[in-house]
C-alpha positions as CSV (number, residue, x, y, z in Angstrom):
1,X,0.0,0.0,0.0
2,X,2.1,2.9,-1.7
3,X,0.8,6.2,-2.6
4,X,2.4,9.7,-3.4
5,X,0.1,11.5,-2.2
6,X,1.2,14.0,0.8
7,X,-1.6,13.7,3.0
8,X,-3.0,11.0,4.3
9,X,-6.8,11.4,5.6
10,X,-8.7,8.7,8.4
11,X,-12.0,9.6,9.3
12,X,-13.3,7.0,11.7
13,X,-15.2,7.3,15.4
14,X,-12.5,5.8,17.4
15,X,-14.8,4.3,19.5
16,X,-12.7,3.0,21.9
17,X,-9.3,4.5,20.4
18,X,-7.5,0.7,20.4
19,X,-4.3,-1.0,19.4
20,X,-5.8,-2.0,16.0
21,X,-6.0,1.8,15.2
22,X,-2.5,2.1,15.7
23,X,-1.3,-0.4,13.8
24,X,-3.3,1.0,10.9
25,X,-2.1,4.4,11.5
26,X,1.4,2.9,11.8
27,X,0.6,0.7,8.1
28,X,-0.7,4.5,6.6
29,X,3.0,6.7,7.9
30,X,4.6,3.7,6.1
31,X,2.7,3.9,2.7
32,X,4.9,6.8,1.7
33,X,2.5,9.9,2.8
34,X,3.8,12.8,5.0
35,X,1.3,14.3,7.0
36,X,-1.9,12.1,8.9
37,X,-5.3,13.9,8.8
38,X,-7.1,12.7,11.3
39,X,-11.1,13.3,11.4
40,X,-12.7,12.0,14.4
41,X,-16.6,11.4,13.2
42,X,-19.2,12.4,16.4
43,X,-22.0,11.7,15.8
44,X,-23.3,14.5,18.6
45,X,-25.0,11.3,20.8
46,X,-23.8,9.0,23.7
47,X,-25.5,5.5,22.6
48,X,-24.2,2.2,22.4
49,X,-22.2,2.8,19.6
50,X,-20.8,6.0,20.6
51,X,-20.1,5.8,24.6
52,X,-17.4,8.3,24.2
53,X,-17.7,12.1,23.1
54,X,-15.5,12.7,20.4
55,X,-13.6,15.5,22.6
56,X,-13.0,12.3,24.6
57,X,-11.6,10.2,21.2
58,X,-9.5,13.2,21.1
59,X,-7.7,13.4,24.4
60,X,-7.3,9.5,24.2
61,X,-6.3,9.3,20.6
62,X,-3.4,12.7,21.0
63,X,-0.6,10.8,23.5
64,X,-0.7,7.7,21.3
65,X,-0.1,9.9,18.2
66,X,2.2,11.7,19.7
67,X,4.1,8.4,20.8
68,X,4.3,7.7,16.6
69,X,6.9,11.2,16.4
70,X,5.0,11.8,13.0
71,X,3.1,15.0,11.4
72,X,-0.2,15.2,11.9
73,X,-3.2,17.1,12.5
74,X,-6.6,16.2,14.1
75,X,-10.2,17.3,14.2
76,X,-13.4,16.7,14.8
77,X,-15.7,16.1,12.3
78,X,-19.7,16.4,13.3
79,X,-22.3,13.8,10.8
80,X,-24.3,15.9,8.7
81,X,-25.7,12.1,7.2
82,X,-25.7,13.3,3.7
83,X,-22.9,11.2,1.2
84,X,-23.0,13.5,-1.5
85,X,-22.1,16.4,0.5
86,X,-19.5,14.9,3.2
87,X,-16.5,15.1,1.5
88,X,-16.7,19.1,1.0
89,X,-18.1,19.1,4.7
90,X,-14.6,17.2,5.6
91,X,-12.6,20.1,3.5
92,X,-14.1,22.7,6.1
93,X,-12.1,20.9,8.3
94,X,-9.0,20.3,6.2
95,X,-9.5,23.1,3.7
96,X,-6.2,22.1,1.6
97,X,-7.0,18.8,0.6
98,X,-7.3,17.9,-3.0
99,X,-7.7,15.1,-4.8
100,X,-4.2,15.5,-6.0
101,X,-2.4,15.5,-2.8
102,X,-4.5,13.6,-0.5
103,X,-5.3,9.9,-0.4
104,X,-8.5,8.5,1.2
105,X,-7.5,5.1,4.0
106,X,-10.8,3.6,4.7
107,X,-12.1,0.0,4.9
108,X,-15.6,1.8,5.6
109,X,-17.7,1.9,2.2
110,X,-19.8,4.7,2.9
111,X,-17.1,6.9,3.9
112,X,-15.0,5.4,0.5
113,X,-17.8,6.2,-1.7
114,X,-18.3,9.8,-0.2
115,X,-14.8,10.5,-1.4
116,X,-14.8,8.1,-4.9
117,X,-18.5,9.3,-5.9
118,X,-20.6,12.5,-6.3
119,X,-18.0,14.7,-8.1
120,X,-14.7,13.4,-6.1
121,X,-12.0,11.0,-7.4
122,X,-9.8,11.0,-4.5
123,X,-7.1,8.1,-4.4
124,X,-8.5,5.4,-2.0
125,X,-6.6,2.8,-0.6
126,X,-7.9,-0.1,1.8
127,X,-5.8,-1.5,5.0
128,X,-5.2,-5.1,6.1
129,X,-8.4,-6.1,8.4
130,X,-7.6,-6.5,11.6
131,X,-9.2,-9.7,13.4
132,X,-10.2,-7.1,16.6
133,X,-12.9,-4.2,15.8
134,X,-13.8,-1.2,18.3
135,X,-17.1,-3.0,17.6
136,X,-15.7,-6.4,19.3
137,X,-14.3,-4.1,22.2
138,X,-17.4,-2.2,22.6
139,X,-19.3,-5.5,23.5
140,X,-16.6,-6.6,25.7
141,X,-16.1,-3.4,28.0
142,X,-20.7,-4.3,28.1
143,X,-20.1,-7.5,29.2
144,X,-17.3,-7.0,31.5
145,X,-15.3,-9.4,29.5
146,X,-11.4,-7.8,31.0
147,X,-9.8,-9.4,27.8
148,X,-10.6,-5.9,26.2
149,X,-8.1,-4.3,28.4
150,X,-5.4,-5.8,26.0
151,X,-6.5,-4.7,23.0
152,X,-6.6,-1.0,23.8
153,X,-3.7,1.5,25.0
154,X,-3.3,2.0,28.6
155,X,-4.4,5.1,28.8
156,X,-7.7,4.1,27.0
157,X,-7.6,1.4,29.7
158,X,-7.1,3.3,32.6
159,X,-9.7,6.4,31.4
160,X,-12.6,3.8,30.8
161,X,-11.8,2.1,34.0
162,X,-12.5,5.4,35.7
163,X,-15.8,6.5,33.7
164,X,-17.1,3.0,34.4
């Protein structure tokens, strides 16, 4: 997974911020870009999908980027739930991207075709699937099934230990 492109943007929800999302992030710095754009989705709603704020994905995400000793910038990106318009709604928040100099990382299909369809043609390139989802660990922190403590940072760990 090589590109020339200069940016590299993620959009995801991060919800819980785990190792799997590092190792991605780690697979993107090594595909040749030079600058992560980070867009944290929020979706403006505490449910069982989203049990963190995005201000939250934020402060947990920021040390463990900071760890990787690599450019990048972060934000956070509200829903506005309409494809055709999302990728200019994601240029407000990263006004210099182009579809010459950024590349789209995604395994998520609706955010792939919001960035490939209606208009845009930005590159798009898929990373390896990790066995582990937030999804998984989302259902295990609900169960109290402790095997989810390995699978995130420790300071995911230790934050979600104290909210609980």
């Amino acid at each position: 997974m090589k590109t020339n492109k200069q940016f590299a943007l993620i959009i995801g929800r991060f919800q819980p911020p785990c190792l799997h999302h590092l190792e991605f992030i780690k697979q993107v710095i090594n595909s040749g870009i030079k600058e992560l754009l980070i867009g944290i989705g929020d979706a403006g709603v505490i449910d069982e999908n989203n049990f963190l704020t995005a201000i939250q994905v934020k402060d947990l995400l920021t040390p463990n980027l900071d760890q990787l000793n690599f450019p990048y910038q972060i934000q956070i990106i509200p829903d506005i739930h309409n494809p055709p318009k999302y990728a200019d709604h994601v240029k407000t928040f990263f006004p210099f991207i182009t579809e010459s100099n950024t590349c789209l990382f995604t395994d998520n299909t609706y955010t792939s075709d919001c960035f490939t369809n209606y208009g845009h043609n930005f590159e798009h390139i898929i990373q390896t699937i990790f066995p582990i989802r937030a999804t998984n660990i989302r259902q295990m922190i609900a169960n109290n099934d402790l095997a989810w403590q390995s699978l995130v940072p420790q300071n995911v760990v230790e934050f979600i230990k104290s909210i609980k």
